[in-house]
Steps between C-alpha positions, in 0.01 A plus 500: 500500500806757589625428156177558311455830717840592372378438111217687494714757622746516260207535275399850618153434449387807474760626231317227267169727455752646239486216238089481452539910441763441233342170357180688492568726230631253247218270573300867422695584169424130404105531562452866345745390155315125484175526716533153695696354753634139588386469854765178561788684285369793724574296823845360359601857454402611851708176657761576251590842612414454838767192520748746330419771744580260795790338340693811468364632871651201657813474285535875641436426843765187487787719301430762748516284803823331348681837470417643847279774357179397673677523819627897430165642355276692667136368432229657419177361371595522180908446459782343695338148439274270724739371761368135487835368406655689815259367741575135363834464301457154452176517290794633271538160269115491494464860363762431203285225399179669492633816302556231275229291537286840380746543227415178351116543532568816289700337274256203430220732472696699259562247300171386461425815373747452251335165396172662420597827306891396401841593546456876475415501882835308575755859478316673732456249705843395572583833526250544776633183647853598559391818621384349783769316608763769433319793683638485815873376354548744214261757405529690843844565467472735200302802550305540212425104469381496840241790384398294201437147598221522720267716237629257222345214677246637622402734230632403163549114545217421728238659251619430206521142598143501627369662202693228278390266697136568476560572122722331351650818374678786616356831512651867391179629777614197759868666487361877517264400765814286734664822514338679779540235711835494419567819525324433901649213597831612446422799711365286776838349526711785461307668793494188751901542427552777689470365888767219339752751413784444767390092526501466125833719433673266807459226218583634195166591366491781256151659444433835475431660784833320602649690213330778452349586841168544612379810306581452197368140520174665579510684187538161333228401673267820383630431148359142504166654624495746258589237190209300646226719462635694186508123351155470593384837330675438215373161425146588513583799305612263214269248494694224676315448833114625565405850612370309860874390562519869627396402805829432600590868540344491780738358705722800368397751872647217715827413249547921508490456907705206500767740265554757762513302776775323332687799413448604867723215626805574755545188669203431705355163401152533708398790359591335118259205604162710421674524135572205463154363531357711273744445279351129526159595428596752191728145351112294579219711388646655234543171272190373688325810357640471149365143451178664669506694158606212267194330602290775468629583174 
């Protein structure tokens, strides 16, 4: 039982509500460009990306553990990891094998996927695969890779796939539609990184506000809000999403707050925590409110 407490922690349960947001709007650029829906290849998709999700949660938390970083951070509800693996180090061996335990799930279900519609599916999906084991043990030591992978696999990859998956095809409005969540996503990270600055740098971790510092990473951080929404606009402007997919601006008041609370920063990580949530709800309603449009479109 201590060692099944100790998985579900490394899962981070409640950082998972971020793969139905993201899967939702491919499964919503599939419906409004086709009309139907699979409910099984549906399913697949959800179990898919939610395996992924874990997999690279838990390959995190055990990388982290390994390295001593868990044991420097500073946690807050949403960084510094879950401390399961430091309340029970020898659940360690058990955690490996469930990060790839997950893997495989996505895997399999991935290549299912690539049964039904054909090899097209198989790039992106390796791609996706190897991004989640090399997170923790190569992208965050280069700043601007670090930005980058978490919107690419949650943005980009995860809808696209989704939409090809549902398809059989992929989709010029499934790529313009990923990018707001990308855009999100990798702003989510980028601001959960700055509690980890001293823990992460006492590794060798190199992400921005690491290199960069703390203001200027919150400009970063206003530039991916602002790239969100103006993607948005623009889309419906040209035709490529439906005029209802401009519901999603309205998470633009909170993303604006979120902005100059960022910019605010000098140090004190309890007054960042208010931020840091909302930051959480702009990344969750605004591709929840996006597919709200796709549907309605």
């Amino acid at each position: 039982m201590t060692t099944l407490k100790t998985l579900l922690g490394t899962m981070r349960l409640p950082f998972l509500l971020l793969t139905p947001a993201c899967v939702a709007v491919g499964i919503g650029t599939a419906f409004w460009q086709s009309g139907t829906l699979n409910g099984l290849h549906v399913l697949l998709i959800f179990l898919g990306a939610l395996s992924g999700h874990i997999s690279v949660n838990v390959f995190n938390e055990y990388f982290d553990y390994k390295s001593g970083l868990d044991s420097k951070t500073q946690r807050t509800p949403f960084s510094g990891g879950s401390g399961a693996l430091q309340a029970n180090p020898e659940a360690a061996k058990a955690t490996l094998w469930f990060s790839w335990i997950t893997f495989a799930i996505t895997g399999l279900i991935g290549f299912y996927f690539i049964g039904v519609h054909g090899w097209q599916l198989l790039p992106l999906g390796v791609f996706g695969l190897l991004l989640l084991i090399t997170y923790t043990t190569w992208w965050v030591y280069n700043p601007l890779l670090c930005l980058i992978a978490p919107g690419l696999g949650f943005g980009i990859l995860m809808v696209m796939g989704t939409h090809f998956a549902l398809t059989g095809e992929y989709s010029i409005t499934a790529f313009v539609a990923s990018l707001p969540a990308t855009f999100l996503v990798s702003g989510l990270l980028l601001l959960n990184q700055f509690p980890d600055v001293e823990a992460d740098q006492s590794i060798g971790r190199k992400h921005l506000p690491i290199t960069i510092g703390f203001r200027k990473s919150a400009f970063v951080l206003g530039c991916s809000y602002l790239l969100t929404y103006l993607m948005i606009i623009l889309s419906v402007l040209v035709e490529m999403l439906p005029i209802y997919c401009l519901l999603a601006l309205t998470s633009s008041p909170l993303a604006w707050k979120v902005f100059r609370e960022a910019k605010g920063f000098k140090g004190d990580i309890s007054q960042l925590i208010p931020a840091m949530g909302m930051n959480v709800a702009v990344t969750l309603l605004t591709p929840v409110l996006l597919t709200t449009g796709l549907f309605l479109g």
